[in-house]
LOLO-954321 format. One record per residue (C-alpha): x, y, z; residue in one letter. Coordinates in steps of 0.02 Angstrom, whole numbers, plus 50000, padded with zeros to 5 digits. Example, Ala and Ser with C-alpha at 12.3 -4.5 7.8 and 13.67 -1.06 7.14 Angstrom:
residues 2
X	Y	Z	resn
50615	49775	50390	A
50684	49947	50357	S
END
This chain:
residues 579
X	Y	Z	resn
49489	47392	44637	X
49644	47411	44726	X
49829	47370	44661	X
49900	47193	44658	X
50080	47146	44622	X
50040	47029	44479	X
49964	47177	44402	X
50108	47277	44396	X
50165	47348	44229	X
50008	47267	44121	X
49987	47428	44031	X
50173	47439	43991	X
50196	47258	43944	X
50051	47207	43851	X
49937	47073	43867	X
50094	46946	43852	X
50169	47023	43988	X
50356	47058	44027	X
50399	46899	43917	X
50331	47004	43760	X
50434	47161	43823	X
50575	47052	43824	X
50595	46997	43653	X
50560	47190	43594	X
50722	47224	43667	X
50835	47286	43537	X
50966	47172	43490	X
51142	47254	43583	X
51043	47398	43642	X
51086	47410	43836	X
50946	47558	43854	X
50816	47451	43806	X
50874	47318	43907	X
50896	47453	44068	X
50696	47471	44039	X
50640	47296	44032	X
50750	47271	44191	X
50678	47397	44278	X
50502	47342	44256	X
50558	47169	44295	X
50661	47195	44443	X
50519	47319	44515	X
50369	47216	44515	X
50479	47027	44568	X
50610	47104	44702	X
50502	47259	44759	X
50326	47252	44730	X
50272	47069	44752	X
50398	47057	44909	X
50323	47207	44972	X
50124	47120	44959	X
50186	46957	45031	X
50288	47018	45181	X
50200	47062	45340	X
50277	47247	45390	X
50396	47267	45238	X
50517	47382	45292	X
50493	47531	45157	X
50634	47623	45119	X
50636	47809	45201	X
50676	47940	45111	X
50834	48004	45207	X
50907	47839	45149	X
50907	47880	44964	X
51005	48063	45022	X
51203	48056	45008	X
51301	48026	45119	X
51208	47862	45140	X
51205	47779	45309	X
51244	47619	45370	X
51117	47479	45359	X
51018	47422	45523	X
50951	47247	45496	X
50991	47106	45366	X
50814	47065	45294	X
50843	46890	45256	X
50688	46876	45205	X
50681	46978	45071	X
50761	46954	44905	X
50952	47028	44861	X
51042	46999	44708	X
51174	47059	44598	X
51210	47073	44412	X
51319	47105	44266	X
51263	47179	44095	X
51379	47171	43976	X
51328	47217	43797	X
51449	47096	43695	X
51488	46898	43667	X
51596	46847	43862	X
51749	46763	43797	X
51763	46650	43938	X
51955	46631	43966	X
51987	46831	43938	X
51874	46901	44068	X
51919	46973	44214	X
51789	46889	44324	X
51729	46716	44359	X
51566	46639	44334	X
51476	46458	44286	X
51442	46479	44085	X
51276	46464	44005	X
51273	46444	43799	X
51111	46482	43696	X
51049	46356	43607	X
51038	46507	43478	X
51245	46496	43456	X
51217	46312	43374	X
51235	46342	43174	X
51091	46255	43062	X
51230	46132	43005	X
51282	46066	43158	X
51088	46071	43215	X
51055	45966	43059	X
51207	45843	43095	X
51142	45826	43280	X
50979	45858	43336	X
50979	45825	43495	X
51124	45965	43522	X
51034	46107	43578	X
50926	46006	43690	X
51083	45933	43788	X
51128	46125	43794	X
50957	46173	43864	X
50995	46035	43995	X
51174	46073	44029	X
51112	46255	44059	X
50980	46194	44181	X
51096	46070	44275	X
51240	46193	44313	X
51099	46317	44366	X
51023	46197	44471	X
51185	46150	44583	X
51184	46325	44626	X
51041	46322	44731	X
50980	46238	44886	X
50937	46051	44855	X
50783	46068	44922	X
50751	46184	44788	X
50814	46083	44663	X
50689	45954	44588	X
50549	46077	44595	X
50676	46196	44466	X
50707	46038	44371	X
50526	46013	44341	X
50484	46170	44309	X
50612	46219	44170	X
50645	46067	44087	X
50581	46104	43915	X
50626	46269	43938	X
50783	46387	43897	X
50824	46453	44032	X
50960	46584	43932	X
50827	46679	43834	X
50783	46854	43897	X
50603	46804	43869	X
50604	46673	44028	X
50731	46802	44121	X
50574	46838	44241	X
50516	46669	44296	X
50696	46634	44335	X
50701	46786	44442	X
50600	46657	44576	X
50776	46589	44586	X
50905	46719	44534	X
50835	46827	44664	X
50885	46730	44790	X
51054	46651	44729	X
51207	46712	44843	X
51308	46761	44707	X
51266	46864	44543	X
51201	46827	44367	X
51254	46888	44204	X
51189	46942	44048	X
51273	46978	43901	X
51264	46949	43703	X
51236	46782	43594	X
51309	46762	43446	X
51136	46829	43352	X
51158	46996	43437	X
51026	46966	43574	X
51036	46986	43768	X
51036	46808	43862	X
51080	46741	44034	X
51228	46686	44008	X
51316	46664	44176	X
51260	46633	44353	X
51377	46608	44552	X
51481	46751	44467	X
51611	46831	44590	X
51663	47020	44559	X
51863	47049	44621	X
51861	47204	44706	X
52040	47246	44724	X
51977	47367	44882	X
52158	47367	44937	X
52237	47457	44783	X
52080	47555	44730	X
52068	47626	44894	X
52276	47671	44903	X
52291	47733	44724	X
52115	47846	44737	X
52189	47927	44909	X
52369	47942	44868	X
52282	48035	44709	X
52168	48149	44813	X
52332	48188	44920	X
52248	48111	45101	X
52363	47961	45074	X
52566	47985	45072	X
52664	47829	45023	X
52737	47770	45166	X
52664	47894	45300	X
52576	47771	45410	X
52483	47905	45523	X
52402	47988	45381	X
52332	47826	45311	X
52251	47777	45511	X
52183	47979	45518	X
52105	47998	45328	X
52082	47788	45275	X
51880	47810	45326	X
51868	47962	45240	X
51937	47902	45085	X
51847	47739	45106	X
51664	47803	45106	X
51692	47951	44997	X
51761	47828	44863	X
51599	47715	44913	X
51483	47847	44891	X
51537	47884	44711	X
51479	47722	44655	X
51316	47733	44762	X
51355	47644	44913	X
51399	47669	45115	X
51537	47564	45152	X
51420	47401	45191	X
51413	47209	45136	X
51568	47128	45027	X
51423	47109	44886	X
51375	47275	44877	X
51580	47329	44904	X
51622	47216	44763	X
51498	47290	44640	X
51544	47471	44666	X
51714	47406	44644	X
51697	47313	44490	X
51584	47433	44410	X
51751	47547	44441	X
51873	47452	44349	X
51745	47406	44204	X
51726	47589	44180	X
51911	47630	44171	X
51915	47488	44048	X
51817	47580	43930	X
51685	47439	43952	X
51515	47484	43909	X
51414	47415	44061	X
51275	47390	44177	X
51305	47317	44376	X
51161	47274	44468	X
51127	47250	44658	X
50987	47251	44789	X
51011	47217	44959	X
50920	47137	45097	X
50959	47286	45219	X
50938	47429	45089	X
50775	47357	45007	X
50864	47474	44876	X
50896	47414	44687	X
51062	47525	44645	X
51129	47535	44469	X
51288	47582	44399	X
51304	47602	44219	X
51410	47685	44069	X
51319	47812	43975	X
51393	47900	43810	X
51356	48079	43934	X
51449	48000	44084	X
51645	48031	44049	X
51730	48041	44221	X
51602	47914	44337	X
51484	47812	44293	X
51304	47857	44306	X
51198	47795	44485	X
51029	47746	44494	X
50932	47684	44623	X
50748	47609	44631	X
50660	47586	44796	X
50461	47591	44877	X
50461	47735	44961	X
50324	47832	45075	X
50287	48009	45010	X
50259	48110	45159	X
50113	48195	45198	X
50142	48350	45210	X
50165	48367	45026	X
49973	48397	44994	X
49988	48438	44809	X
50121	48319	44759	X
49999	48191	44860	X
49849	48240	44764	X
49947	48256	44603	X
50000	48057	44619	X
49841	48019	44702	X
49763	48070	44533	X
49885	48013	44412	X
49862	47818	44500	X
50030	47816	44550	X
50021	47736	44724	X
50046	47585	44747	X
49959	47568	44904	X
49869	47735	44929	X
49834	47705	45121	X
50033	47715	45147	X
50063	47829	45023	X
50191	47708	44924	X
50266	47733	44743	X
50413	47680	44658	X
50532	47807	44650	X
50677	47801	44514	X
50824	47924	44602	X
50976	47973	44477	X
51136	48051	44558	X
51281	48149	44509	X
51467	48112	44567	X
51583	48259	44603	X
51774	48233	44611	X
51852	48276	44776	X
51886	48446	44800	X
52016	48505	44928	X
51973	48680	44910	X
51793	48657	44939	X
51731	48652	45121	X
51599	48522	45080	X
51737	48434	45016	X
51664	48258	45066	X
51533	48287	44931	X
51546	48137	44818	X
51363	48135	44762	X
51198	48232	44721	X
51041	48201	44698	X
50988	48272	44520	X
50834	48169	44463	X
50683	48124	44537	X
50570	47993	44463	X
50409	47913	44513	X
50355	47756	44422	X
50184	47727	44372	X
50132	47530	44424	X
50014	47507	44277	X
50092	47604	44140	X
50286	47603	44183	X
50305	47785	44141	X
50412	47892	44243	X
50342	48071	44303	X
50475	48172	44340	X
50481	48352	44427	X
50437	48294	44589	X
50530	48315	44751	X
50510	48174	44849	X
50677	48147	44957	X
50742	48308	44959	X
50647	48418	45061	X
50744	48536	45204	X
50541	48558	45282	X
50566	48360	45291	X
50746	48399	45392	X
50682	48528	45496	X
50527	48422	45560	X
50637	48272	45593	X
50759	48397	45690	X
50610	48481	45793	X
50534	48285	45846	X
50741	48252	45884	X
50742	48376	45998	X
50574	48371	46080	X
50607	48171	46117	X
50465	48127	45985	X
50551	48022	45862	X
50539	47833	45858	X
50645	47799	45716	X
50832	47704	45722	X
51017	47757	45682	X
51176	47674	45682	X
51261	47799	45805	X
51471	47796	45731	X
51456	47659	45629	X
51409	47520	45769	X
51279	47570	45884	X
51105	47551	45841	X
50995	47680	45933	X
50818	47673	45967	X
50690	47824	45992	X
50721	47968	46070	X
50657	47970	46230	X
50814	48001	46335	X
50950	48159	46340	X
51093	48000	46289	X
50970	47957	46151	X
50951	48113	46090	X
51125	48181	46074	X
51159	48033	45985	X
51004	48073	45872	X
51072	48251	45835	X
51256	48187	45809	X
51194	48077	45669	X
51072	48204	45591	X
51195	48348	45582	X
51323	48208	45512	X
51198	48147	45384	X
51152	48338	45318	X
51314	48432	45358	X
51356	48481	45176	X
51164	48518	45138	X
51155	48632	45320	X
51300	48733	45245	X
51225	48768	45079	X
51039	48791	45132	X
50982	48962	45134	X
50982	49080	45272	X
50791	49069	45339	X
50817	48904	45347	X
50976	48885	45441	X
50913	49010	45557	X
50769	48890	45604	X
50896	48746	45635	X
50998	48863	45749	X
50850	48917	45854	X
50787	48727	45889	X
50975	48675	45903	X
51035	48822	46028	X
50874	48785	46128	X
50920	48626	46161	X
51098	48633	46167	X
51128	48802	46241	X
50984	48821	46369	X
51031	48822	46568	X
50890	48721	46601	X
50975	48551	46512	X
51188	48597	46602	X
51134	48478	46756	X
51044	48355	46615	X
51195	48357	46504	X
51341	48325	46636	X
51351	48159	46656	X
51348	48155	46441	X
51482	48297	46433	X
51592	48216	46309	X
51446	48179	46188	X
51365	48345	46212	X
51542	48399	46178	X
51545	48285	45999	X
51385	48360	45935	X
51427	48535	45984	X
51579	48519	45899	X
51488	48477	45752	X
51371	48604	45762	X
51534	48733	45781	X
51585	48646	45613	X
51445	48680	45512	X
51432	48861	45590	X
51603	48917	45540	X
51594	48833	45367	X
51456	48927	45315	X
51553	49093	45342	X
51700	48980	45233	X
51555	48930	45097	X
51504	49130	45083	X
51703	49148	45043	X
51699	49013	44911	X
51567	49110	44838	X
51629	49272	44830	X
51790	49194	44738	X
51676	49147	44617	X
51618	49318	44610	X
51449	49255	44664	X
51342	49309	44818	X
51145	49250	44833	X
51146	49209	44636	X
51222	49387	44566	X
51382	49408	44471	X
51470	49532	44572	X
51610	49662	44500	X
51788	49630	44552	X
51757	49797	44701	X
51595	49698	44775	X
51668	49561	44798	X
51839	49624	44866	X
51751	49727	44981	X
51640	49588	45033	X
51787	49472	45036	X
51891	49597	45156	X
51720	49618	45266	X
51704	49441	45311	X
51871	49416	45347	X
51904	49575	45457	X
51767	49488	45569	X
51860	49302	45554	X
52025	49374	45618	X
51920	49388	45783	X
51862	49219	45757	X
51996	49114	45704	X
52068	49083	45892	X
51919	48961	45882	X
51890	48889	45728	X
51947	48726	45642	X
52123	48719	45586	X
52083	48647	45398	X
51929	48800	45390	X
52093	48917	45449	X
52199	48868	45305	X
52057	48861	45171	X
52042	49031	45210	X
52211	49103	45202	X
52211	48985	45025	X
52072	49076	44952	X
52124	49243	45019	X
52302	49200	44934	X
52194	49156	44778	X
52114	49354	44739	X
52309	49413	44795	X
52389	49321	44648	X
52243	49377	44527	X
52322	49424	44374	X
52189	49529	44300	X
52195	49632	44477	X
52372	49667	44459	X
52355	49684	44271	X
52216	49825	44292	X
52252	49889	44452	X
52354	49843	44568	X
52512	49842	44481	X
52451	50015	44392	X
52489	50210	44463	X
52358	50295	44545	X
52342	50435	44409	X
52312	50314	44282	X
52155	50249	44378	X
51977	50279	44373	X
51887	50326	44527	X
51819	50139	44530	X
52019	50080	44507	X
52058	50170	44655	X
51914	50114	44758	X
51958	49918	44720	X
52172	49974	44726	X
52112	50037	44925	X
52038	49895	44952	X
52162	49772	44894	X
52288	49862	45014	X
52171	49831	45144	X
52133	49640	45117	X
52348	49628	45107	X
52355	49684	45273	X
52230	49592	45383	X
52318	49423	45268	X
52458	49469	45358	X
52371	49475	45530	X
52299	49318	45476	X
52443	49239	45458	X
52544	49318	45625	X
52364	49267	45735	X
52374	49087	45655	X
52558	49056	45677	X
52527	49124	45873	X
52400	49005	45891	X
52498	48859	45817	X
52557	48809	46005	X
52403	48798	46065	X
52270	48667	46097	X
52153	48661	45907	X
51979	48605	45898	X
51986	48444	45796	X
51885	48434	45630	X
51698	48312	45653	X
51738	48142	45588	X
51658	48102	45415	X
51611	47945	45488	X
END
């Protein structure tokens, strides 16, 4: 028998269904409460959309890998919401947000329920009423009808509401009654986002803002913008989604202990962002979506085939639960637009609700390089939003292409330049074949200035991988070994013997992250401790070895520096946009 959407989660929830899952909740215990949501939130605004929608638009898996990319089409008919969980009684003048109120008829005391018992019925009704003005009034006397003996603030009715809430244009919110237990107790809540200052204070921390300094505000404002995004899960995209990541932002800063909610119609992706006692700098992102698993992972197909987790098994559909990790910005890193990793994989099992992790669903570089090889060869009938405000369709033209390969080699830069060697040299064959070959000049001219834009990012990602190999050998790392202070110098010194050839070339912020780190192992204290600052009788044949080639690393700096500060006249290669 196949899988229905009113079956999901009947192994998880019982017999009485999510209702019965609800009121095993744990009174305070935002966990618990994460779980229930989940299962809720899958099978109403996922699953059951996704069996009553001709074509529903399942999410790809490129769209769950950071950087995330702009949105191509507003479902509208598909649910979006947005939520706030917070795990304490609201006092409603001292919050910082605004919302219609709710009250459980729980708060009422047995005295007053005894001196009036019609009180928590006029609550029930008040609760339903400023619920029901929220909505369309078309919608209205149908809600009426259906809820009117019903409380519509216990967690136990949270998921026949979700016919409504699911649909409301503002968000919902669920916090603590005065009994300890989690109830709807807001709805048409607005988040402030205070973009304008979070955006100013976070770059003129990160040093790509400088009060006052107009031009470097226009040149790095994007930049900041979407790496700031991207830390709470989000491309820069709709003001509900901007709000959330926002307001998730100050409630963490706050100390608050928290959950904010939000799908939306273009994503088709539920993201989460919540405090965890293991989460002390960000707070953590989660994101649940239907995904197809490719098939060209035969035993990850066959493992999920036999566990039942498909959803539908002819499209190869699960629910997959992705956790990510936020980075802080980096200057001295040359991925340094890195905001977010993927570090947990999860795929949800539609019966049982249990997560099997250990998979790798979304990030797969044999899944990059066959997208890159059906780029290239004109095969690929997906869409992109080409710099933020194009939308591009197939691949079946040079124009087309380009445009392709400018947003792939955006969307995977940082990943290209970490990726190991066997399989960058497979993206440089298909790429210099295409780019490079005599055949395409005549095809290319009257694109020059694109073919120009994608080579240059190509060039980028080139030359930072020579900058990466640096990074590492500051660390004293190469491939995964620990290297001795000699290795590395002389590795060090190698590389950049061959850059001082180079440079005349390469990107003026790759230029000075290299004469940064070479500064870096010339101020090492334990070098000049141990060696450098040390007489040559008084070292080892090893001392001697690394003292030589210390010498020699001081003197190409210094042609470093004399090539650069020739070159400083000239015409530079500018540095890909992040955007």
């Amino acid at each position: 028998m196949s899988f229905t959407w009113e079956q999901a989660f009947s192994k998880a929830a019982g017999p009485r269904g999510l209702a019965a899952r609800a009121r095993a909740v744990k009174d305070g215990g935002l966990p618990a409460l994460k779980e229930f949501l989940d299962l809720a939130h899958i099978k109403y605004a996922l699953l059951q959309p996704y069996f009553e929608t001709a074509n529903y638009p399942v999410v790809e898996n490129r769209e769950l890998l950071p950087s995330f990319e702009m949105d191509l089409f507003e479902h509208k008919e598909l649910p979006g919401f947005s939520m706030v969980v917070l795990p304490r009684r609201l006092s409603y003048f001292q919050e910082i947000f605004q919302y219609d109120i709710l009250h459980s008829p729980e708060d009422v005391s047995i005295t007053d329920r005894k001196a009036n018992p019609t009180l928590t019925e006029r609550i029930r009704q008040a609760n339903l009423n400023s619920l029901t003005l929220r909505i369309p009034k078309h919608s209205q006397d149908q809600l009426r009808q259906r809820f009117s003996a019903t409380d519509i603030t216990a967690l136990a009715n949270y998921p026949e509401l979700l016919g409504t809430l699911l649909h409301m244009e503002r968000a919902h919110v669920l916090s603590l009654n005065s009994r300890g237990k989690f109830h709807l107790s807001g709805v048409y809540s607005s988040f402030p986002s205070y973009l304008d200052t979070e955006l100013k204070q976070f770059g003129l921390r990160i040093g790509k803002f400088s009060a006052g300094d107009d031009q470097k505000y226009e040149k790095n404002r994007l930049f900041v913008y979407q790496f700031l995004m991207e830390l709470y899960g989000f491309p820069i995209v709709s003001e509900r989604r901007t709000s959330a990541a926002m307001f998730g932002r100050r409630l963490f800063r706050s100390g608050e202990h928290f959950m904010v909610r939000v799908l939306g119609q273009s994503d088709r992706t539920i993201t989460s962002i919540f405090s965890h006692p293991d989460a002390k700098h960000y707070p953590r992102v989660e994101k649940l979506a239907l995904v197809s698993v490719h098939e060209h992972f035969k035993d990850t197909v066959k493992l999920l085939t036999e566990g039942g987790y498909f959803v539908d098994p002819a499209r190869r559909v699960v629910i997959l639960r992705v956790g990510y990790l936020q980075h802080k910005y980096d200057p001295d890193n040359v991925r340094q637009d890195r905001a977010l990793s993927v570090v947990r994989q999860e795929v949800i099992h539609p019966l049982t609700g249990k997560a099997l992790s250990g998979l790798n669903i979304i990030k797969d570089s044999y899944s990059m390089f066959l997208r890159l090889n059906d780029i290239v060869r004109g095969e690929f009938h997906g869409r992109i939003v080409f710099k933020r405000h194009e939308i591009v369709q197939g691949t079946e033209t040079d124009d087309k292409r380009l445009k392709f390969l400018h947003s792939w080699l955006t969307k995977h830069q940082r990943r290209i330049i970490s990726y190991s060697e066997d399989f960058y040299a497979n993206v440089v064959k298909v790429l210099d074949s295409y780019l490079l070959s005599p055949d395409n000049y005549e095809r290319f001219t009257p694109m020059r200035g694109l073919h120009q834009e994608v080579w240059s990012k190509y060039s980028y990602i080139q030359q930072a991988r020579k900058v990466k190999t640096l990074e590492d050998l500051l660390n004293r790392q190469q491939k995964g070994k620990k290297l001795s202070y000699l290795s590395m110098l002389a590795s060090f010194t190698e590389i950049v013997s061959d850059l001082k050839f180079e440079m005349v070339n390469y990107f003026e912020e790759l230029v000075e992250r290299v004469i940064k780190m070479t500064e870096t192992i010339l101020q090492d204290r334990y070098l000049h401790k141990n060696f450098v600052g040390r007489k040559d009788e008084e070292l080892s044949e090893y001392g001697l070895a690394l003292k030589k080639m210390y010498g020699r690393l001081v003197s190409l700096f210094d042609e470093f520096t004399r090539i650069r500060k020739l070159r400083s006249e000239q015409p530079r290669p500018q540095p890909p946009a992040t955007l």
